[in-house]
C-alpha positions in Angstrom: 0.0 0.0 0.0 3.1 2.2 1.2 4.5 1.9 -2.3 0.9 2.6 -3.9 0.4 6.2 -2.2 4.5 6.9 -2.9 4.0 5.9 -7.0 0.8 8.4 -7.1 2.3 11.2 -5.0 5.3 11.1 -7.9 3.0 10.9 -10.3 0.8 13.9 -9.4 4.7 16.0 -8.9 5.8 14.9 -12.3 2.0 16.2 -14.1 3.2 19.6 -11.9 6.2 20.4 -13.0 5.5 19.7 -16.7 2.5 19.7 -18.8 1.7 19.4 -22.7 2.6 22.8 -24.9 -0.3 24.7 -26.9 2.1 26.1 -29.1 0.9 28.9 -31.6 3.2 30.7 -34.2 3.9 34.5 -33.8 2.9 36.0 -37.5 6.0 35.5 -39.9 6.4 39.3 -40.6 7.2 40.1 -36.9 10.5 37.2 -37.1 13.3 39.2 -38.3 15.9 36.3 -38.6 15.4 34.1 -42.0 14.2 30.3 -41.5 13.3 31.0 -38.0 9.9 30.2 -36.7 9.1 31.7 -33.1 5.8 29.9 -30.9 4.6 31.1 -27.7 2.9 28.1 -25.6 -0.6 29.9 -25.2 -1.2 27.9 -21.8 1.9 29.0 -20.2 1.3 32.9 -20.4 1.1 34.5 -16.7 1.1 37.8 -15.1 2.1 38.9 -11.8 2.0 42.2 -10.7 4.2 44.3 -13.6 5.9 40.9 -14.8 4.7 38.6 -17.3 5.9 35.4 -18.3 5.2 33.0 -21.5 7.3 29.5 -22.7 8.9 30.9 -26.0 9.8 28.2 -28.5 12.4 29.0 -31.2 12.7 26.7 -34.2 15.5 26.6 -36.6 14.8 25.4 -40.5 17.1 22.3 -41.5 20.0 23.7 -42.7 19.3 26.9 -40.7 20.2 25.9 -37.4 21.8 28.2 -35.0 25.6 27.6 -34.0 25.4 24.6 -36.5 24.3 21.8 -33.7 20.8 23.9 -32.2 17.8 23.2 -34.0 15.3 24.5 -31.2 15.4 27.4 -28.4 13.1 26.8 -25.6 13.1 29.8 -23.4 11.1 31.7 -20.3 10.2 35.3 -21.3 9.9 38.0 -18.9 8.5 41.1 -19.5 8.6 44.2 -16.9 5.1 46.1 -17.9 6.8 49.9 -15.9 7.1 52.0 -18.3 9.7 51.3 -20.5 9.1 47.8 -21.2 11.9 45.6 -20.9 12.3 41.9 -21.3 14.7 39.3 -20.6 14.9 35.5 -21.1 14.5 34.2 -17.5 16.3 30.2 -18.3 16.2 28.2 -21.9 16.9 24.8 -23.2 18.5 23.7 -26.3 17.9 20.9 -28.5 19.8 19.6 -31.2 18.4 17.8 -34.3 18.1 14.8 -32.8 15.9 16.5 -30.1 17.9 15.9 -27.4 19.0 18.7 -24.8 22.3 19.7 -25.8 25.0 21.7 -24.4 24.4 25.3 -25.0 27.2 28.3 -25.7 28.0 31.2 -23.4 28.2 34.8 -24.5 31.6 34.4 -25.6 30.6 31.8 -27.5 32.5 28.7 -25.8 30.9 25.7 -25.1 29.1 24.8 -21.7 27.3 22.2 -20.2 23.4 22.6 -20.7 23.0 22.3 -16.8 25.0 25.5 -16.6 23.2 27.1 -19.1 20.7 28.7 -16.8 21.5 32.1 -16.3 19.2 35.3 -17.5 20.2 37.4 -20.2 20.1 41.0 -19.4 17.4 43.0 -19.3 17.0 45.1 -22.5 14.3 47.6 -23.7 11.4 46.7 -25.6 11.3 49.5 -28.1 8.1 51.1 -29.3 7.3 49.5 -32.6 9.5 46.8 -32.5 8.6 43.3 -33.7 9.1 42.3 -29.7 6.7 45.1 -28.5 4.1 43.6 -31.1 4.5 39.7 -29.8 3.8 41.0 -26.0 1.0 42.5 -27.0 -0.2 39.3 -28.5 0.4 37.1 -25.8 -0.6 39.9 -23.0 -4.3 39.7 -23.1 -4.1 35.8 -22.6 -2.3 36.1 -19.3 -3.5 34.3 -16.6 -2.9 35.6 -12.9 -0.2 33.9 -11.3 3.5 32.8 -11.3 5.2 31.6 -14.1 4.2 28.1 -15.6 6.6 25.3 -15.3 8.8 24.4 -18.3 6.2 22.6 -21.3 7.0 19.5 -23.2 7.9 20.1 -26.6 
């Protein structure tokens, strides 16, 4: 019975901590970079106070991908709503073409471990206009109250 109760109760952590993605493509004219799709996972978008937070999947066309190993960019947007907007990417996950998690590159462009590969980018400015400013206005009127949603399955 013991092990029972202790299977369920891992169970029920494991359906918290990840759930299935409702990814949804951002229009092509707001993505800049050629054979580059961008998705936001609809379920995942969340507000809290001036922050909001969405899943942001990046996907790389064969051929296309970035760094010449990373065919997909999963990564947690943040956007601070006091005026000016800014935005940063809060942790991220790459994948190679195999789909597999792969070690990721630091700012200098050397090679680290993906478990290290966790630290925020900087906060930058959403300008007025700007292809960024139009993707948070899309995802901003689906944001549910709350914390940011767990990392979504691809």
């Amino acid at each position: 019975m013991k092990k029972s109760c202790l299977v369920i109760l891992l169970l029920m952590l494991y359906c918290q901590t990840t759930f299935a993605a409702n990814w949804v493509a951002f229009p092509p004219e707001l993505v800049t970079a050629k054979k580059l799709s961008i998705y936001y996972d609809v379920d995942s978008v969340r507000k809290s106070g001036d922050r909001l937070h969405y899943w942001e999947l990046r996907a790389f066309a064969s051929g296309a991908e970035w760094q010449g190993v990373i065919s997909k960019i999963v990564g947690l947007t943040e956007v601070n709503l006091s005026t000016p907007w800014q935005w940063r990417t809060v942790t991220y996950f790459e994948y190679d073409t195999s789909g597999g998690e792969t070690t990721g590159f630091d700012r200098n462009g050397k090679r680290i471990p993906a478990s290290e590969n966790r630290e925020p980018t900087p906060w930058s400015r959403v300008w007025p206009g700007s292809s960024l400013e139009k993707m948070v206005k899309i995802v901003l009127p689906l944001a549910q109250e709350g914390p940011a949603a767990e990392k979504p399955q691809l």
